[in-house]
C-alpha positions as CSV (number, residue, x, y, z in Angstrom):
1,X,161.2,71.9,128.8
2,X,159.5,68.8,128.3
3,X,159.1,66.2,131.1
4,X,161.9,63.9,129.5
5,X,164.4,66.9,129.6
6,X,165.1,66.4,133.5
7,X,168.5,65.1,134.3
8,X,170.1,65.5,130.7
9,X,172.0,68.3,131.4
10,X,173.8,70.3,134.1
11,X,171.7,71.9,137.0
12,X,171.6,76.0,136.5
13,X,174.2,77.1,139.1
14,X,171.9,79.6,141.2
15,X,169.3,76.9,141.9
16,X,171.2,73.7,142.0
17,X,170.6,72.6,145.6
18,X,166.9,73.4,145.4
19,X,166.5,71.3,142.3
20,X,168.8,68.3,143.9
21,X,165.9,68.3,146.6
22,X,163.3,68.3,143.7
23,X,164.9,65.3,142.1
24,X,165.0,63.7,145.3
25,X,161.4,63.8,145.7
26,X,160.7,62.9,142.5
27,X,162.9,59.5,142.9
28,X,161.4,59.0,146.2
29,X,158.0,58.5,144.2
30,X,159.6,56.8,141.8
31,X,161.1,54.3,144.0
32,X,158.0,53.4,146.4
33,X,155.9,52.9,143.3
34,X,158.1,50.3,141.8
35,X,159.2,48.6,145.3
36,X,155.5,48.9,146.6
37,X,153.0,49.4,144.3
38,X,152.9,52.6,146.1
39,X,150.4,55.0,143.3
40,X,152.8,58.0,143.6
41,X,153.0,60.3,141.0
42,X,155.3,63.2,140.8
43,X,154.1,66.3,139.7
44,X,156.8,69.3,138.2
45,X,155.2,72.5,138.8
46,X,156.3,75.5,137.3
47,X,156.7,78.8,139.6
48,X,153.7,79.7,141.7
49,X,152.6,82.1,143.5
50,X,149.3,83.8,144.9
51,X,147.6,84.4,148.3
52,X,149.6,83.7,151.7
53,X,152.7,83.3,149.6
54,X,156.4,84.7,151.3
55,X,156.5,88.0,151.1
56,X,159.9,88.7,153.0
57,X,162.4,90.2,151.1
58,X,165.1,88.7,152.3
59,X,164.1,85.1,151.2
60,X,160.5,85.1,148.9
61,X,160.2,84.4,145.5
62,X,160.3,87.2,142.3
63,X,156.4,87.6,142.7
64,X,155.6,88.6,146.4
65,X,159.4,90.4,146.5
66,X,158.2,92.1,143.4
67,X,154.8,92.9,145.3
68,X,156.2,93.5,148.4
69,X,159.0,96.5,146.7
70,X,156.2,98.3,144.4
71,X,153.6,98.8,147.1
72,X,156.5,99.6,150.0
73,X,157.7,102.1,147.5
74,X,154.2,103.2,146.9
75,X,153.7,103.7,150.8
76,X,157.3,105.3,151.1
77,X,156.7,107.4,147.7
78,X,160.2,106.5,146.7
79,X,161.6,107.8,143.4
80,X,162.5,104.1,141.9
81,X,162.3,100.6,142.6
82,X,164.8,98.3,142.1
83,X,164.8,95.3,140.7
84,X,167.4,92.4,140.4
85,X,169.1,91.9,137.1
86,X,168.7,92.8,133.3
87,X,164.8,92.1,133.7
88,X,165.4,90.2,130.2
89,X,164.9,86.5,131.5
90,X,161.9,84.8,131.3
91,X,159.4,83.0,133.6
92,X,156.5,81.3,133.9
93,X,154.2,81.5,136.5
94,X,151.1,79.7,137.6
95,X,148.9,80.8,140.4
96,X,148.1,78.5,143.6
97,X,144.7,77.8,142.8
98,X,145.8,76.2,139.5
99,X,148.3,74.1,140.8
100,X,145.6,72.5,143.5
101,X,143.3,72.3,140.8
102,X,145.7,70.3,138.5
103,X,146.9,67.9,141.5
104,X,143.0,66.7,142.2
105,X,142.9,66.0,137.9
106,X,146.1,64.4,138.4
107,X,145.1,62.1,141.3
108,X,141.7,61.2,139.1
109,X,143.4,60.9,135.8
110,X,147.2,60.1,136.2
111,X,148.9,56.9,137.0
112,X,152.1,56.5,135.9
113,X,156.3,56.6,137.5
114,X,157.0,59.4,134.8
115,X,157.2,63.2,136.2
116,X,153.9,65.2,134.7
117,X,154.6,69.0,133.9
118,X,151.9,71.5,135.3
119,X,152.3,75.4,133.9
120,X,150.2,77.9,132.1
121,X,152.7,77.5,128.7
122,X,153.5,80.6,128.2
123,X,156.0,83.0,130.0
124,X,157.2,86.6,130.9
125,X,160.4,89.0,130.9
126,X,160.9,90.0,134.6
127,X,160.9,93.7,132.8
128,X,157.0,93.3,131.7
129,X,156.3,91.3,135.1
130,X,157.6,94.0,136.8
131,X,155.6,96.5,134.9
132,X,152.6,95.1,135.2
133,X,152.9,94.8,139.0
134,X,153.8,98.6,139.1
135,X,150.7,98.9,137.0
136,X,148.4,96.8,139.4
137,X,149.9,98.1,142.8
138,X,149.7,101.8,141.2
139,X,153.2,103.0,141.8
140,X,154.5,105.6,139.6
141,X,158.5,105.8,140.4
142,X,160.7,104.5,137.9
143,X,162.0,100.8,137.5
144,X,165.7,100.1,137.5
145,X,167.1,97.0,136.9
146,X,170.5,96.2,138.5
147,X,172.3,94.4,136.1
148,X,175.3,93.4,138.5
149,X,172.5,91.3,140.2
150,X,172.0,87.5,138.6
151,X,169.4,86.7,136.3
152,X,169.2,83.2,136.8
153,X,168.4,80.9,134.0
154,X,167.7,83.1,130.7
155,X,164.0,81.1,130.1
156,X,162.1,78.8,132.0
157,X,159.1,77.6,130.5
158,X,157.3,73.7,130.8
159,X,156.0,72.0,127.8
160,X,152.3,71.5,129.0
161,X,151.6,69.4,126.2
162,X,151.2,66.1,128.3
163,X,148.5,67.5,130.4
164,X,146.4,69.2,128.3
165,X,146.5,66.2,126.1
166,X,144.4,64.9,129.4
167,X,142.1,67.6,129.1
168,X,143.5,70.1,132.0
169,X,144.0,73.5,131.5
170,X,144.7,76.9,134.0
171,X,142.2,79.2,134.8
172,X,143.5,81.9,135.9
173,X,145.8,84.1,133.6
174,X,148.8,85.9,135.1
175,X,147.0,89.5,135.5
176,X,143.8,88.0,137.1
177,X,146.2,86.3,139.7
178,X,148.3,89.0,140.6
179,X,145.5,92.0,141.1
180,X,143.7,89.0,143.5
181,X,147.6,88.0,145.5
182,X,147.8,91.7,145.7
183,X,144.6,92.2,147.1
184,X,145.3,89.6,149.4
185,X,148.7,91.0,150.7
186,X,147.1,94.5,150.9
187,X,144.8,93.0,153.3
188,X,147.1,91.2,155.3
189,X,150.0,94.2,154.8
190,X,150.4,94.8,158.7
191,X,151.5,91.4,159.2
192,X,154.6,91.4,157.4
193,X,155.8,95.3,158.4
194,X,156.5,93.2,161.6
């Protein structure tokens, strides 16, 4: 998706209210920089995660629920974990640190009303994400994917052509973040059994 893509087609049905508050924000900035010279710039990240994310079950995102289920299962020696959907869509996902990284280039080396994409470029099945959390948290169940269970949008991957072009890129690939989020929630494990 490429930053002029927003608002040319219909919102994906699972996520539509979040991305209606999105949108806001983005207009928000929009609007104070042309009324007031305000230097707001909007910046459309792709998903994150990493340490201190949610990892609650009932509400988190694919990453720390993903976490969260392999190393419960691990603790619990279940047989399987499941896993929501086909595991055939696709993500992107960009660790914390990279985001925070990209917002102090940005605030150095941006000045402009459009939105700016931030991502790593590249994405995942949910099936090889999953795996390779299994992998990292050392589980050795099975995976099953409940395919009654939406899979949301089929891909969902940022052009990251505009940024690079200003000479950012991620440093921290997808595997590197997740053995050091894991590590993190493995510290911090008795908090959420709460």
């Amino acid at each position: 998706m490429k930053e002029e893509h927003l608002l040319t087609g219909v919102l994906e049905p699972t996520n539509e209210w979040y991305a209606i508050a999105k949108i806001a924000g983005i207009k928000m900035c929009q609007a104070y920089r042309k009324q007031y010279g305000f230097n707001a710039i909007s910046l459309m990240p792709t998903n994150l995660y990493g340490p201190g994310d949610n990892f609650n079950l009932e509400d988190s995102h694919v990453l720390p629920a993903l976490i969260r289920k392999f190393h419960d299962a691990k603790q619990e020696q279940t047989d399987f974990v499941e896993v929501w959907g086909t595991g055939n869509a696709k993500r992107e996902f960009m660790h914390v640190d990279d985001l925070a990284d990209a917002c102090v280039f940005l605030m150095r080396n941006y000045d402009e009303p459009g939105i700016i994409n931030v991502g790593v470029g590249r994405d995942i099945s949910i099936r090889e994400v999953a795996q390779l959390i299994q992998e990292i948290v050392g589980y050795e169940g099975q995976i099953r994917f409940d395919a009654s269970k939406p899979d949301g949008t089929p891909r969902k991957l940022l052009d990251i052509s505009l940024i690079t072009e200003l000479g950012w890129k991620p440093k921290i690939d997808l595997e590197q973040g997740l053995h050091s989020t894991y590590s993190w929630f493995s510290d911090h494990y008795d908090e959420f059994r709460r």
